[in-house]
C-alpha positions in Angstrom: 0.0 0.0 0.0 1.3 3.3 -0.9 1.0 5.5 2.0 2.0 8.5 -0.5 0.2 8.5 -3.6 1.9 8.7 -6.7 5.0 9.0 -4.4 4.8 13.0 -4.4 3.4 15.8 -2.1 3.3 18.0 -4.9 -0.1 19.6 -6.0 -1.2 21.7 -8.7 -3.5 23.8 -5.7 -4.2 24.8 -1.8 -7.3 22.7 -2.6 -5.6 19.7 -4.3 -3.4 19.6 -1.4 -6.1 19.1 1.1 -7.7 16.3 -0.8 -4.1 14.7 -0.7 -4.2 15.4 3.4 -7.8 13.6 3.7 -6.6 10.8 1.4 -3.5 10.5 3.6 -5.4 10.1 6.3 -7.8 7.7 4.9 -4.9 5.3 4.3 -3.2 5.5 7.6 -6.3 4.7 9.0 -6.4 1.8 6.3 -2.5 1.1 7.3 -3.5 0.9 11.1 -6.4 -1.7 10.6 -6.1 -3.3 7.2 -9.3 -5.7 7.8 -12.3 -4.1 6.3 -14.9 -5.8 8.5 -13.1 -4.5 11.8 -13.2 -1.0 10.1 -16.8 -1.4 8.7 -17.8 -2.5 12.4 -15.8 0.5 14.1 -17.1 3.3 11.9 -20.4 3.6 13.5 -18.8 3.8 17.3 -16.2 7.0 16.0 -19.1 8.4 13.3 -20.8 9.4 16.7 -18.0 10.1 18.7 -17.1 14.2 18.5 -13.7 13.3 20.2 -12.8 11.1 17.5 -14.4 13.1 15.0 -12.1 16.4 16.1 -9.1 14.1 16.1 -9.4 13.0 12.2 -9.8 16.4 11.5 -6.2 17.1 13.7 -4.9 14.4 11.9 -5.8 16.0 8.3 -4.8 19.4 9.2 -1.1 17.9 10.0 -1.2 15.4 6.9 -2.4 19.0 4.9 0.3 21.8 7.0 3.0 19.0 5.9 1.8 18.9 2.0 1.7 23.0 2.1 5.1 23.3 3.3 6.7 20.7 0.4 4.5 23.1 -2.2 6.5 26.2 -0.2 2.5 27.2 0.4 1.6 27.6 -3.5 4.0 30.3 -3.7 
């Protein structure tokens, strides 16, 4: 599993870059638990969860300040 896709950070845009970030975190999640019945079963206890809810979106917003910084912020 490629954890980077297409092996780059590199985007074309700011909001290219944060479908990158969301992606990236999709697959670390992926990486974590690769069975998708143990995922399937767990996504209704953390859809309802605000704690886990605020900590995918910490875990995009790192995924997303890392993918601006390798595009030196768009410039």
């Amino acid at each position: 599993m490629a954890l980077v896709p297409n092996n780059t950070l590199i985007t074309a845009t700011p909001e290219d870059g944060r479908a990158l970030a969301v992606k990236m975190a999709r697959l670390v999640i992926k990486a974590t638990q690769p069975d998708d019945e143990v995922r399937g079963r767990l996504r209704p206890v953390y859809a309802e969860n605000p704690d886990a809810l605020i900590a995918i979106g910490q875990v995009v917003a790192l995924e997303f300040a890392t993918i601006a910084a390798a595009n030196d912020y768009w410039r």
